[in-house]
MILUMNU-165421 format. One record per residue (C-alpha): x, y, z. Coordinates in Angstrom, 3 decimals, always signed. Last residue first. Example, Ala and Ser with C-alpha at 12.3 -4.5 7.8 and 13.67 -1.06 7.14 Angstrom:
<atoms>
<atom xx="+13.670" yy="-1.060" zz="+7.140"/>
<atom xx="+12.300" yy="-4.500" zz="+7.800"/>
</atoms>
This chain:
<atoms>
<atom xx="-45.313" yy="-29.057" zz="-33.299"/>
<atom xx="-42.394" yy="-30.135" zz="-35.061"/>
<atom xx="-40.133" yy="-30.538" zz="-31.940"/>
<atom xx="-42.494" yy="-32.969" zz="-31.120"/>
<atom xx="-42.326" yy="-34.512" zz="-34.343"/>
<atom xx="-38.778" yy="-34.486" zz="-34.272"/>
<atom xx="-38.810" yy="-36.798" zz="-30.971"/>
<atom xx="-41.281" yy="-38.965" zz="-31.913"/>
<atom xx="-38.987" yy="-39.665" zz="-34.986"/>
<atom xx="-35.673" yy="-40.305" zz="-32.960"/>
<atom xx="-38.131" yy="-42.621" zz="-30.839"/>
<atom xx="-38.964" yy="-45.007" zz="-33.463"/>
<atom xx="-42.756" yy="-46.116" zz="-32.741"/>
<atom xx="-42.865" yy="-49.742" zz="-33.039"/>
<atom xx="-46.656" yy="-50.509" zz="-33.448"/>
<atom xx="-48.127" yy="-53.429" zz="-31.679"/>
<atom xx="-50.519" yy="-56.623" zz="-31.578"/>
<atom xx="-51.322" yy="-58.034" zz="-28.583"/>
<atom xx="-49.792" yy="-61.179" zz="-27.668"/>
<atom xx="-49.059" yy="-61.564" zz="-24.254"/>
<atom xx="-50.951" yy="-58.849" zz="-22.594"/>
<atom xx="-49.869" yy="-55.136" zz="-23.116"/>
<atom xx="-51.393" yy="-51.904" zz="-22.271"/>
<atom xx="-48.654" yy="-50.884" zz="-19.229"/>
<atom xx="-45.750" yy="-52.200" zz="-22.248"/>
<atom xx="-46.035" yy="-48.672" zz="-23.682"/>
<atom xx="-42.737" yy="-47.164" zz="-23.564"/>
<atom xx="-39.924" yy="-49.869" zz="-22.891"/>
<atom xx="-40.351" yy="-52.472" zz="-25.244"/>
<atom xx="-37.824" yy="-54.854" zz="-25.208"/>
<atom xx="-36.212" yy="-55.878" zz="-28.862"/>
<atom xx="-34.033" yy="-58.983" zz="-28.853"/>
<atom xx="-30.541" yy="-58.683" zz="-29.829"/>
<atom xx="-29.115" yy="-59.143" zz="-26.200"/>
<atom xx="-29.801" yy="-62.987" zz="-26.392"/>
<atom xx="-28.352" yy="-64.633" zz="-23.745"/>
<atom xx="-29.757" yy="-63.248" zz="-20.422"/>
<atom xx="-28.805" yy="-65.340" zz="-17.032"/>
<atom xx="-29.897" yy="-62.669" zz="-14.767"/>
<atom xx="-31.501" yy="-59.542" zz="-16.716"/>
<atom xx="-30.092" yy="-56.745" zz="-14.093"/>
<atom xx="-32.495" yy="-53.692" zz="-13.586"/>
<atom xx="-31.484" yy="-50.173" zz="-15.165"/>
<atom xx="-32.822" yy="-46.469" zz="-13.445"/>
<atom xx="-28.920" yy="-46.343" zz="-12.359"/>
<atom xx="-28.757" yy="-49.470" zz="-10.423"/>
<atom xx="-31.212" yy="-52.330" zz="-10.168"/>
<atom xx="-29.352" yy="-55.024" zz="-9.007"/>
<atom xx="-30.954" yy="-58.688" zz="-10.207"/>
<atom xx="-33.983" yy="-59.879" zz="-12.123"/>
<atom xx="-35.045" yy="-63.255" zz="-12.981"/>
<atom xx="-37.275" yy="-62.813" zz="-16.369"/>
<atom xx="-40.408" yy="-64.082" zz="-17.507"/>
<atom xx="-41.031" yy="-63.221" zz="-21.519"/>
<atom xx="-43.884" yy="-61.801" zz="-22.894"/>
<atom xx="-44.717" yy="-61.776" zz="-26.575"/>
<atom xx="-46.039" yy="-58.562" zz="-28.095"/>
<atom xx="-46.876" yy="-58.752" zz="-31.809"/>
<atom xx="-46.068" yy="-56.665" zz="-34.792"/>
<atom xx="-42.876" yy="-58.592" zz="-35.569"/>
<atom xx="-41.731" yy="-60.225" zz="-31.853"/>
<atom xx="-41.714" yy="-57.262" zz="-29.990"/>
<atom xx="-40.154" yy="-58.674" zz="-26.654"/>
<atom xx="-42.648" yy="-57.822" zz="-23.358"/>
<atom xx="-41.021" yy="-58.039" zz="-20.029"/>
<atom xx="-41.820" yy="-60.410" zz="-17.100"/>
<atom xx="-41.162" yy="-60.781" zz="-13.138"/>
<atom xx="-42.696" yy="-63.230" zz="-11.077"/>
<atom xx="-43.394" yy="-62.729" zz="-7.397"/>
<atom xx="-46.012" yy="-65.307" zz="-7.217"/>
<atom xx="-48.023" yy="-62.618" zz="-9.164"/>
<atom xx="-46.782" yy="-60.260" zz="-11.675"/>
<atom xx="-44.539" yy="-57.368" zz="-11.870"/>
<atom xx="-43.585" yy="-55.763" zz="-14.852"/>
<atom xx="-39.758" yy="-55.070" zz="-16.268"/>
<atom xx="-39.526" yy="-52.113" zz="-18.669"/>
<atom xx="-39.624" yy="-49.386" zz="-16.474"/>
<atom xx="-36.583" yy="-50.716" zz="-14.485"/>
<atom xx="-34.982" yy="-50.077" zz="-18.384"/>
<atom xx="-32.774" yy="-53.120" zz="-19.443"/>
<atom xx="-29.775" yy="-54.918" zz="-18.193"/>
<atom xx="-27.169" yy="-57.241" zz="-19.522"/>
<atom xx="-24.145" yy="-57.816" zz="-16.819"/>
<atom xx="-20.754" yy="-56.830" zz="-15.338"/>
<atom xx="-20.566" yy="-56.945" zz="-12.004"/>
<atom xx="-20.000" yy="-54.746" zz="-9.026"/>
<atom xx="-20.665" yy="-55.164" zz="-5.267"/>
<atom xx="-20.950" yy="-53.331" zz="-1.592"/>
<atom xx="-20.648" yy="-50.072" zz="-3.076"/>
<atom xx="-21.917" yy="-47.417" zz="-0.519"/>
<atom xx="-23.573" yy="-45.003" zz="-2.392"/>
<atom xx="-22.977" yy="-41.367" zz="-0.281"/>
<atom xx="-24.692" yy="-38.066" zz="-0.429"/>
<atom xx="-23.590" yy="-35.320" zz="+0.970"/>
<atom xx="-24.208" yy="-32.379" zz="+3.776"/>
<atom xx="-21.536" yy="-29.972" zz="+4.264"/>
<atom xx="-20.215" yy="-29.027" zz="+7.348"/>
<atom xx="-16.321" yy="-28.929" zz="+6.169"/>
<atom xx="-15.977" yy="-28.258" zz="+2.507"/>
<atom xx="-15.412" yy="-30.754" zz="+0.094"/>
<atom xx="-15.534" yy="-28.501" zz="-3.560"/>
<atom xx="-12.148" yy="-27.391" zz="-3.231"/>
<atom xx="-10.477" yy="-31.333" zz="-3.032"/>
<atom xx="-8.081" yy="-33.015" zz="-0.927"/>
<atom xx="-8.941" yy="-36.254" zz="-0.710"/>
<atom xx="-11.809" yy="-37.676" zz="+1.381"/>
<atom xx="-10.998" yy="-40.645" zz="+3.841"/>
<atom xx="-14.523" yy="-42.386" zz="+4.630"/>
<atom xx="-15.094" yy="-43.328" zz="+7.908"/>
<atom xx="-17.496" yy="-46.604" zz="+9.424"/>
<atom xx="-19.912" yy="-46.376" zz="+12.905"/>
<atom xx="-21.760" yy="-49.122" zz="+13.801"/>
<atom xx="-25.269" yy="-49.621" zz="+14.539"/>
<atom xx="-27.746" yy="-51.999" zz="+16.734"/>
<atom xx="-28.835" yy="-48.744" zz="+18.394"/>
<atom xx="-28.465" yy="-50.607" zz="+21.937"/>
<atom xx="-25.809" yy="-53.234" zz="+21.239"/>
<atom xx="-23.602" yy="-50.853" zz="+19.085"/>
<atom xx="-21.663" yy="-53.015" zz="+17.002"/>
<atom xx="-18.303" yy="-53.862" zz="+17.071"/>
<atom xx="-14.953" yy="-52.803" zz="+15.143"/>
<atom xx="-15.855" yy="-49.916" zz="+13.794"/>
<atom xx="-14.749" yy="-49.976" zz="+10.299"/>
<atom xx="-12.456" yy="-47.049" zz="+9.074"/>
<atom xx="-10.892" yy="-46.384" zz="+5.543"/>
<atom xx="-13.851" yy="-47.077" zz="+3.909"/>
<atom xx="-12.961" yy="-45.856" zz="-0.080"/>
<atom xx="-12.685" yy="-42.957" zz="-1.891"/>
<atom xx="-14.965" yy="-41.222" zz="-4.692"/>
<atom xx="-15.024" yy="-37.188" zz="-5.349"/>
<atom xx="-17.315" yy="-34.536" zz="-5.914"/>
<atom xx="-20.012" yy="-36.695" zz="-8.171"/>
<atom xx="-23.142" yy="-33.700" zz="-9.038"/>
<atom xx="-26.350" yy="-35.312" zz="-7.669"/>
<atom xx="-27.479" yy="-31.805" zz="-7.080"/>
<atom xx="-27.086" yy="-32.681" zz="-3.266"/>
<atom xx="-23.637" yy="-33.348" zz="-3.819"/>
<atom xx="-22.064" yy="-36.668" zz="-4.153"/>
<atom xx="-19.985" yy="-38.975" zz="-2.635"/>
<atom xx="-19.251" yy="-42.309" zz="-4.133"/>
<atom xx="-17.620" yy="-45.005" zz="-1.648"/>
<atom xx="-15.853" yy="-48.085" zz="-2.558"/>
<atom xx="-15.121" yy="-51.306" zz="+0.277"/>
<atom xx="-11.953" yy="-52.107" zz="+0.041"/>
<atom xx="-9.186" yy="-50.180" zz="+2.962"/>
<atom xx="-12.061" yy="-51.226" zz="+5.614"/>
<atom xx="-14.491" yy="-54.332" zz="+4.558"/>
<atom xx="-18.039" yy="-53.868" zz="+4.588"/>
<atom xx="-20.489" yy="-56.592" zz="+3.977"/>
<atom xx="-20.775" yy="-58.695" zz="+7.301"/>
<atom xx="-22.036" yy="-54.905" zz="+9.171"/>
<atom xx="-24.570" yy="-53.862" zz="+6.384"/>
<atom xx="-27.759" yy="-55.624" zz="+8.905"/>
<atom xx="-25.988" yy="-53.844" zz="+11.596"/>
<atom xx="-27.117" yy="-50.592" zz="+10.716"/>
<atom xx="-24.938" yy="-48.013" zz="+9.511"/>
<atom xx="-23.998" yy="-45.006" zz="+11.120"/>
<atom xx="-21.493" yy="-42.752" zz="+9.128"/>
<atom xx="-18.755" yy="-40.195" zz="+9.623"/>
<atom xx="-17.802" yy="-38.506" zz="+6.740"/>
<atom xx="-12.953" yy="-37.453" zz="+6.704"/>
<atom xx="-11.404" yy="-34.198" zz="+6.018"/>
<atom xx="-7.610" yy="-33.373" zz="+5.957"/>
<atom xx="-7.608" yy="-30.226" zz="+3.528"/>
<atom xx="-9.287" yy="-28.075" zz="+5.710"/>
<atom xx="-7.005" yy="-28.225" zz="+9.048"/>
<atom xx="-9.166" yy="-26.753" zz="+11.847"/>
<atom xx="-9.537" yy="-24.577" zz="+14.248"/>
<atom xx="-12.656" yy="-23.046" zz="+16.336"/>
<atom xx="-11.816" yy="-20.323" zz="+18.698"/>
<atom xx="-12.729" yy="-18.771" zz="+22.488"/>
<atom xx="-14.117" yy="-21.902" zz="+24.070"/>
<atom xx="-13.903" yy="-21.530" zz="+27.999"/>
<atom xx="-12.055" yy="-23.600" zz="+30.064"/>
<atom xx="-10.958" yy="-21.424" zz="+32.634"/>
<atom xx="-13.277" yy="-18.263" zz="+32.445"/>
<atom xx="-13.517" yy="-15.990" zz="+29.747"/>
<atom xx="-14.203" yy="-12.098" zz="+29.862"/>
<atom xx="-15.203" yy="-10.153" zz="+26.378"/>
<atom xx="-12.680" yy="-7.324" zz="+25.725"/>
<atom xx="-11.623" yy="-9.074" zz="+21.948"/>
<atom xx="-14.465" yy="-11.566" zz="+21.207"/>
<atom xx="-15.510" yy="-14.383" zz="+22.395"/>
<atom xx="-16.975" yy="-17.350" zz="+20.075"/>
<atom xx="-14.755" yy="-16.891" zz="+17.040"/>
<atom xx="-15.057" yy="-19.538" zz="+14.627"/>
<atom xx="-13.556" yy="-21.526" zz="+11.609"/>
<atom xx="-9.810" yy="-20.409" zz="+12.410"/>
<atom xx="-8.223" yy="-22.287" zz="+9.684"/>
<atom xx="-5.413" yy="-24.709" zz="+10.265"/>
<atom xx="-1.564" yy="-25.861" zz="+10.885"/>
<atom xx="-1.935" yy="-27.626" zz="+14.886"/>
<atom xx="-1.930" yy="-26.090" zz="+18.379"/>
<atom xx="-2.244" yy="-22.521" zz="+17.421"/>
<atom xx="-1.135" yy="-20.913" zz="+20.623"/>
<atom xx="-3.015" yy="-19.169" zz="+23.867"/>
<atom xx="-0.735" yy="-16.683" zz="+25.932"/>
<atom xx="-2.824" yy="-16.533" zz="+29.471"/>
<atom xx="-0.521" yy="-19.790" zz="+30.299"/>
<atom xx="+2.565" yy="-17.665" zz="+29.514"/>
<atom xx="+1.420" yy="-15.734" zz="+32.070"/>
<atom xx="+0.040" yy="-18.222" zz="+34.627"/>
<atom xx="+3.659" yy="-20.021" zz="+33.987"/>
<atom xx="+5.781" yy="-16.613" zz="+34.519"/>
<atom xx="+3.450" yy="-16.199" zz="+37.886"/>
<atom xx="+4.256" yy="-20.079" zz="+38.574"/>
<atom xx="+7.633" yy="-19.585" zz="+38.049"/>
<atom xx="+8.428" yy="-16.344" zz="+39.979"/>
<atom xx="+6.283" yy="-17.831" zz="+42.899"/>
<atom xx="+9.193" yy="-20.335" zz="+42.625"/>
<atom xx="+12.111" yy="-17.774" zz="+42.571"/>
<atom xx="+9.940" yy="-16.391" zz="+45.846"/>
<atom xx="+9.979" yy="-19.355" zz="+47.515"/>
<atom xx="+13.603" yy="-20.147" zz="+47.388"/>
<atom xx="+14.345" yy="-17.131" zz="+48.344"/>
<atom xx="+12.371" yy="-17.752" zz="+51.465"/>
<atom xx="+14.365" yy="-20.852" zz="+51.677"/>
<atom xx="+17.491" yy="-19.443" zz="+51.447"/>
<atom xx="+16.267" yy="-16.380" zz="+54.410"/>
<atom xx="+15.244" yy="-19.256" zz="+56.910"/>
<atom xx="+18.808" yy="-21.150" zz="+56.241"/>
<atom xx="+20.527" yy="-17.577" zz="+57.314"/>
<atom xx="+18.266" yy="-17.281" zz="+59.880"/>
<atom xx="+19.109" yy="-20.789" zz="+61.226"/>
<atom xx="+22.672" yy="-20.008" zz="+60.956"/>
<atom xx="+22.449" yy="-17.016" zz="+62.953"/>
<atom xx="+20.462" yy="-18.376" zz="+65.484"/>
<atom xx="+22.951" yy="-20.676" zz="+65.570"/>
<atom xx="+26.049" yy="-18.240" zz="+65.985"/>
<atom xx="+23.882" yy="-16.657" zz="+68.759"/>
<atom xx="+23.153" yy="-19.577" zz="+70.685"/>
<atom xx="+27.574" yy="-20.131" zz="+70.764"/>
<atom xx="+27.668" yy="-16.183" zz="+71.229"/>
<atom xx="+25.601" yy="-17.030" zz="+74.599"/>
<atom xx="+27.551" yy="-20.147" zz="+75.931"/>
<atom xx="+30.728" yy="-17.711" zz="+75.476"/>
<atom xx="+29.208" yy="-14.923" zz="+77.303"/>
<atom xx="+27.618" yy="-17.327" zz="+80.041"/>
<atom xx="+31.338" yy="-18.435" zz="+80.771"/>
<atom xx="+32.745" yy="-14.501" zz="+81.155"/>
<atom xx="+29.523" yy="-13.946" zz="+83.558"/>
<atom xx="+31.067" yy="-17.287" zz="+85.322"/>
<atom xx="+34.081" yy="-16.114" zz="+85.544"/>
<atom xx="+33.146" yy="-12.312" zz="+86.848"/>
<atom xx="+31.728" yy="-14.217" zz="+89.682"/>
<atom xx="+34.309" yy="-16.605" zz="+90.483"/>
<atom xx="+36.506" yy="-14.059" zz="+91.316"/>
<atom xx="+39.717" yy="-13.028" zz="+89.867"/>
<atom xx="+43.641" yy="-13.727" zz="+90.751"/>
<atom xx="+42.703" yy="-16.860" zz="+91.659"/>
<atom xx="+45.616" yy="-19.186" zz="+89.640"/>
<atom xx="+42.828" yy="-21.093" zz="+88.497"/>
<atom xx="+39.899" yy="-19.007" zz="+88.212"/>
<atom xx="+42.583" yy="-16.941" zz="+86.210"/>
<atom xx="+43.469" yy="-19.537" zz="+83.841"/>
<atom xx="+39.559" yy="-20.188" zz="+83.117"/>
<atom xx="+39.155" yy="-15.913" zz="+82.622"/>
<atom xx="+41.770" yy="-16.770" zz="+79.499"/>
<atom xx="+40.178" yy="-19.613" zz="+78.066"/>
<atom xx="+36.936" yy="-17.823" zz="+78.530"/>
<atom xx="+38.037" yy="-14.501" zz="+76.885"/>
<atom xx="+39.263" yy="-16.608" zz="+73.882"/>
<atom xx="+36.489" yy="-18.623" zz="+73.725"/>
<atom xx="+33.711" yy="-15.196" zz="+74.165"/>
<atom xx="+36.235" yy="-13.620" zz="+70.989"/>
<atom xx="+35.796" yy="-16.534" zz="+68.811"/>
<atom xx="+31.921" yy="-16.519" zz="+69.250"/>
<atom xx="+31.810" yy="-12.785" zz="+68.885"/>
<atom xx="+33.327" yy="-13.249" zz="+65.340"/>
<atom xx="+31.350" yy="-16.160" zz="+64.586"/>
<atom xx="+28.232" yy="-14.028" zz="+65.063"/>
<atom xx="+29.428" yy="-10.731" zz="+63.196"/>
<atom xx="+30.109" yy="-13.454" zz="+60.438"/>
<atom xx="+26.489" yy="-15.156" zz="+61.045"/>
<atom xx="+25.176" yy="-11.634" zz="+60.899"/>
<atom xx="+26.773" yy="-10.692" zz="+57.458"/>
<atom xx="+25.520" yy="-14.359" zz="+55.851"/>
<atom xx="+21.833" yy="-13.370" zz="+57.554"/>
<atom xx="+22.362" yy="-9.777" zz="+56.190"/>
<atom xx="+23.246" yy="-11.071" zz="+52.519"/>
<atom xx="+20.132" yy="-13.816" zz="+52.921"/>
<atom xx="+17.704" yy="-10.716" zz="+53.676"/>
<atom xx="+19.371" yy="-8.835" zz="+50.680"/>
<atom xx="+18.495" yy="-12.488" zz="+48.187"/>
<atom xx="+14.874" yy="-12.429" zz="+49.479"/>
<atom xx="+14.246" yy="-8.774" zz="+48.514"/>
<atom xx="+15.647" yy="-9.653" zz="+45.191"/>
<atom xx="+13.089" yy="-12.623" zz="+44.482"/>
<atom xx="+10.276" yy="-10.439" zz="+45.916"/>
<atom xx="+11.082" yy="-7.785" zz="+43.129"/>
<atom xx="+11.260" yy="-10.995" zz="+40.921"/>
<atom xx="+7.569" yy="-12.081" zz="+42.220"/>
<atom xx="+6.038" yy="-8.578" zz="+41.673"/>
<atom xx="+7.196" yy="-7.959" zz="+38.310"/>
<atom xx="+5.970" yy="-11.657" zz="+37.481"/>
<atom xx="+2.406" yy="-10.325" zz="+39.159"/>
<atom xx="+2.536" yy="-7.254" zz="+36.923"/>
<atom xx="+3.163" yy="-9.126" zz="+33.844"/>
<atom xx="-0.079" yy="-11.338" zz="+35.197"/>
<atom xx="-2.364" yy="-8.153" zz="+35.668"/>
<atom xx="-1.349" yy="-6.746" zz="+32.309"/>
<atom xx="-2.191" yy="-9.625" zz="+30.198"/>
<atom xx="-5.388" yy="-10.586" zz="+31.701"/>
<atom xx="-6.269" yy="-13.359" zz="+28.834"/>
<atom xx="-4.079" yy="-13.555" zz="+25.862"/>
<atom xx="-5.325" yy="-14.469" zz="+22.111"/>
<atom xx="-3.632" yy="-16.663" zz="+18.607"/>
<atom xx="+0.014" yy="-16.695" zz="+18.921"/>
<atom xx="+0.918" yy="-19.387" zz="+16.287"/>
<atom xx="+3.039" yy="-22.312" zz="+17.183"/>
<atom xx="+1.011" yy="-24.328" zz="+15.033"/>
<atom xx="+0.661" yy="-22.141" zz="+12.023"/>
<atom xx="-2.350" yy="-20.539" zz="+11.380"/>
<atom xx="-4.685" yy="-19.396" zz="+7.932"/>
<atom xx="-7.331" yy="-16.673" zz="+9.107"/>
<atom xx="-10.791" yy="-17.444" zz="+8.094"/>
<atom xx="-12.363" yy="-16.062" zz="+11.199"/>
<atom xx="-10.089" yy="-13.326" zz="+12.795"/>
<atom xx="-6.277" yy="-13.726" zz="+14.966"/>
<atom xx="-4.307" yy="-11.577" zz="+17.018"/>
<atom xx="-6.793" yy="-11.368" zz="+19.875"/>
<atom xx="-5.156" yy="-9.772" zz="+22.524"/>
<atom xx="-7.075" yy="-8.190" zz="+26.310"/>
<atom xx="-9.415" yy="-11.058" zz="+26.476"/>
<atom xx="-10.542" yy="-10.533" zz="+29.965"/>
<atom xx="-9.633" yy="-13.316" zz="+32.767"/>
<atom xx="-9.491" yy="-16.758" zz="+34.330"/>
<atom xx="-7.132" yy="-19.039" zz="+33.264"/>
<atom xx="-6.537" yy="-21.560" zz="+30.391"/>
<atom xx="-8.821" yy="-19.819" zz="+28.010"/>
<atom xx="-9.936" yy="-22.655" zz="+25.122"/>
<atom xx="-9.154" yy="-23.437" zz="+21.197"/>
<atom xx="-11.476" yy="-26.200" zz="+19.949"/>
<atom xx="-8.990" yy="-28.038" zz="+18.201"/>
<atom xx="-9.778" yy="-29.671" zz="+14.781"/>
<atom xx="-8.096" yy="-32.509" zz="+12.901"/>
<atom xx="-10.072" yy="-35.059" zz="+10.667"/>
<atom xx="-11.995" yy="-32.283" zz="+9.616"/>
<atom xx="-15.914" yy="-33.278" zz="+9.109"/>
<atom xx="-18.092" yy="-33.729" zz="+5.919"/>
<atom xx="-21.800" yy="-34.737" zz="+7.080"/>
<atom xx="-23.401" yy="-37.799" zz="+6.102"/>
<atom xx="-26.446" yy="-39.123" zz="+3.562"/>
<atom xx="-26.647" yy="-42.559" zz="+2.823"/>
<atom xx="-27.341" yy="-44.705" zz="-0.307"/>
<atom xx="-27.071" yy="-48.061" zz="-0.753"/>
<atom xx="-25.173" yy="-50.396" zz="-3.272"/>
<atom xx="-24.948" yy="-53.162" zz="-5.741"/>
<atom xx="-23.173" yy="-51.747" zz="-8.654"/>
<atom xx="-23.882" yy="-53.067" zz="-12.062"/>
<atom xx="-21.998" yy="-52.555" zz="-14.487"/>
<atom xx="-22.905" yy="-52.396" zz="-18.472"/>
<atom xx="-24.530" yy="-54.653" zz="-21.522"/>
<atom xx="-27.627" yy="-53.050" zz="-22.603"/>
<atom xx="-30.363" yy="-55.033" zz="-23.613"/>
<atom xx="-32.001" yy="-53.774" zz="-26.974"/>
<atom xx="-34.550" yy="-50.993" zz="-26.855"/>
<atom xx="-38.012" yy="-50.892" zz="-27.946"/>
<atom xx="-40.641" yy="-47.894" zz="-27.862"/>
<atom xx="-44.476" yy="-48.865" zz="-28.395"/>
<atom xx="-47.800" yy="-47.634" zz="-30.021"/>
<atom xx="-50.783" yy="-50.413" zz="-29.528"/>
<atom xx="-52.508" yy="-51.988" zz="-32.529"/>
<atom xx="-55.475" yy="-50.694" zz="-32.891"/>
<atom xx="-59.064" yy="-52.628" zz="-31.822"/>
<atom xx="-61.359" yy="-52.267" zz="-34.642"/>
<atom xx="-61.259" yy="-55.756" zz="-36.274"/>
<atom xx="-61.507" yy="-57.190" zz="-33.126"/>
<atom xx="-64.038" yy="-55.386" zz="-31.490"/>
<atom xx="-66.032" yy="-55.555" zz="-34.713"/>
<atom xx="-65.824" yy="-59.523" zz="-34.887"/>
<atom xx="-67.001" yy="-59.686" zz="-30.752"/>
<atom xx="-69.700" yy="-57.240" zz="-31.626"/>
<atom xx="-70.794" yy="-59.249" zz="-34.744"/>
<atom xx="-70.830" yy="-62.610" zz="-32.693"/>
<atom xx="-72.710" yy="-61.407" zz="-30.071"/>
<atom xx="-75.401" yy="-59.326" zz="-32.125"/>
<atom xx="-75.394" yy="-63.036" zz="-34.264"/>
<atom xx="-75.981" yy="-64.702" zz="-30.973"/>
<atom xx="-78.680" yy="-63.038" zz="-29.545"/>
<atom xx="-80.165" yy="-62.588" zz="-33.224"/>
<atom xx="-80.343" yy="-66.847" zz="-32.604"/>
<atom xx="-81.925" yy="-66.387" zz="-29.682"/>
<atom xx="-84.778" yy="-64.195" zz="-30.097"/>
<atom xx="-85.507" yy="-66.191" zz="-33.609"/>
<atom xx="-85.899" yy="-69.682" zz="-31.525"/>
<atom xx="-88.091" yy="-68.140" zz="-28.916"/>
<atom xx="-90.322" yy="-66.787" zz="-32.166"/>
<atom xx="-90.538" yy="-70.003" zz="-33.447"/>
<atom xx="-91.230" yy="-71.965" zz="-30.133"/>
<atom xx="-93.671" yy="-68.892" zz="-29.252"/>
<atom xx="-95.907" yy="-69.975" zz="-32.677"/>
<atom xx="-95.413" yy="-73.627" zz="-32.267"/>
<atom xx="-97.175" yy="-73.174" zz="-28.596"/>
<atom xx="-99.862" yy="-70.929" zz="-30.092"/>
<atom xx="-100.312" yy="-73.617" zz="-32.738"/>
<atom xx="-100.720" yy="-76.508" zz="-30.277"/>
<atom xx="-103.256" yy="-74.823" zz="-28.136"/>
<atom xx="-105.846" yy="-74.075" zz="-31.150"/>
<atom xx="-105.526" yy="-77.743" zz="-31.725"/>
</atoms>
């Protein structure tokens, strides 16, 4: 009996434990939910606006025409008519190389020339002393051959009268050869003339194209062999970015169409063109290919300078909101949270281009609803809120 009521006793007290088990439970879960606040938010309303799908490079500015400028001959840089920054002309002298030795060596060749043209006047004066002697020996021989006939002299002095005339006929072609010998070494000489003229005006270096002179590599007394770079030119207002895309880009570029924004590296816009240049394969080992960009003439495009460049591949017109705004969930779901009242309802969205800090709402109807865009990290699907006008939290910043 004594059993029983011990048993009836812990029964009692087991039933007490538990039920102020549940009423702690039951109070705590009331007081959490009485106490939690509502949670501060910002909304905005879906903006309608254009979305650009794009990517963004970086490339260098380079002149479309440049020359790099070099010595044609061996030789010290005895001219340079020309200093960094100067504006040229095509045509333009710009340096010589070994001025005074090459004048000298033209001097030489026409002196040469004129020496040439006295040996042909004593060939030509020769040949006429030649012919001369030549019509005299026939004359004598003629005569001498009459007298062999009629014997009134010997056959001796005939035949010394014969080898005369032979002899003045070798004579009269030596004399013609010489003559020929002395016209071709005139001939010689007016071409050593030409090529010393050509190595001279060959030592003359001119401004191949209207430009700037960017560089000066060798300066004024410094020596330069053939094929040495002395100056940098090129025309500043015809400038062009070079660019190597990968392949993957290749199908959605089109030359004369395809839009290109360049800016600075303050994100400041200098200018927008389009692709005027598509290479037309791909690079089999880098898997790239190179496109151009036609810049217009503009002060703030300067040669060398670094940009960047969205490549526009698409625009569209379309409702967007804040890339803040949109959450990430599992199964690769997208939501954003709508203040519906004082309460949060969210709301699974397809997104498309994000451009500009702004994500595309794909087939969005109702741009009057309010998206909360500050806040939304505290948020689950129906969680009371507070719509915190952001004019006012502005001023009361200022305020404090």
């Amino acid at each position: 009996m004594r059993n029983f009521h011990y048993i009836k006793h812990a029964n009692h007290i087991t039933h007490l434990f538990s039920l102020s088990i549940v009423l702690i439970f039951c109070s705590c879960g009331k007081r959490e939910k009485i106490d939690k606040p509502p949670v501060n938010v910002e909304v905005e309303q879906p903006k309608y606006m254009k979305f650009k799908k794009k990517i963004r490079v970086q490339g260098n500015i380079e002149p479309k025409e440049y020359a790099d400028i070099c010595a044609r001959i061996d030789g010290v840089l005895e001219n340079m008519m020309v200093e960094e920054g100067d504006v040229v002309k095509k045509g333009m002298m710009l340096f010589q190389c070994d001025k005074f030795n090459l004048e000298s060596e033209v001097e030489v060749a026409e002196q040469n020339v004129n020496v040439a043209k006295t040996k042909v006047k004593r060939a030509l004066i020769q040949l006429e002393i030649e012919t001369i002697k030549l019509e005299k020996g026939e004359l004598d021989f003629k005569r001498a051959k009459k007298l062999i006939e009629n014997r009134v002299i010997s056959k001796d002095n005939f035949e010394r009268i014969e080898l005369l005339w032979e002899k003045a006929k070798a004579d009269i072609k030596s004399a013609e050869a010489n003559l020929e010998h002395t016209k071709a070494i005139v001939e010689q000489a007016q071409s050593n003339v030409k090529i010393a003229k050509k190595e001279l005006d060959d030592s003359m270096i001119k401004a191949p194209i209207d430009g700037v002179i960017t560089s000066v590599i060798k300066e004024l007394g410094e020596y330069a062999k053939k094929g040495d770079c002395v100056l940098m030119v090129e025309k500043p207002d015809n400038l062009e970015i070079s660019i190597l895309l990968s392949s993957n880009y290749y199908s959605m570029i089109e030359a004369g169409k395809s839009k290109a924004v360049i800016y600075n590296l303050n994100e400041e816009v200098l200018t927008e063109s389009v692709i005027s240049y598509c290479s037309p394969s791909i690079d089999p080992t880098s898997r790239t290919f190179e496109i151009k960009i036609d810049l217009p003439n503009n002060k703030k495009l300067v040669s060398g300078m670094l940009c960047s460049i969205d490549l526009i591949f698409h625009e569209k017109m379309a409702y967007g909101v804040p890339t803040e705004a949109v959450m990430a969930r599992r199964g690769n779901r997208s939501i954003i949270f709508v203040a519906n009242k004082d309460k949060a309802d969210a709301l699974e969205i397809k997104c498309g281009i994000i451009d500009n800090n702004y994500t595309e709402i794909k087939d969005f109807v109702d741009n009057h609803l309010s998206v909360i865009i500050k806040g939304q990290s505290f948020l689950d699907d129906g969680m009371k809120i507070k719509i915190i006008d952001k004019r006012s939290k502005e001023l009361h910043n200022v305020s404090k």
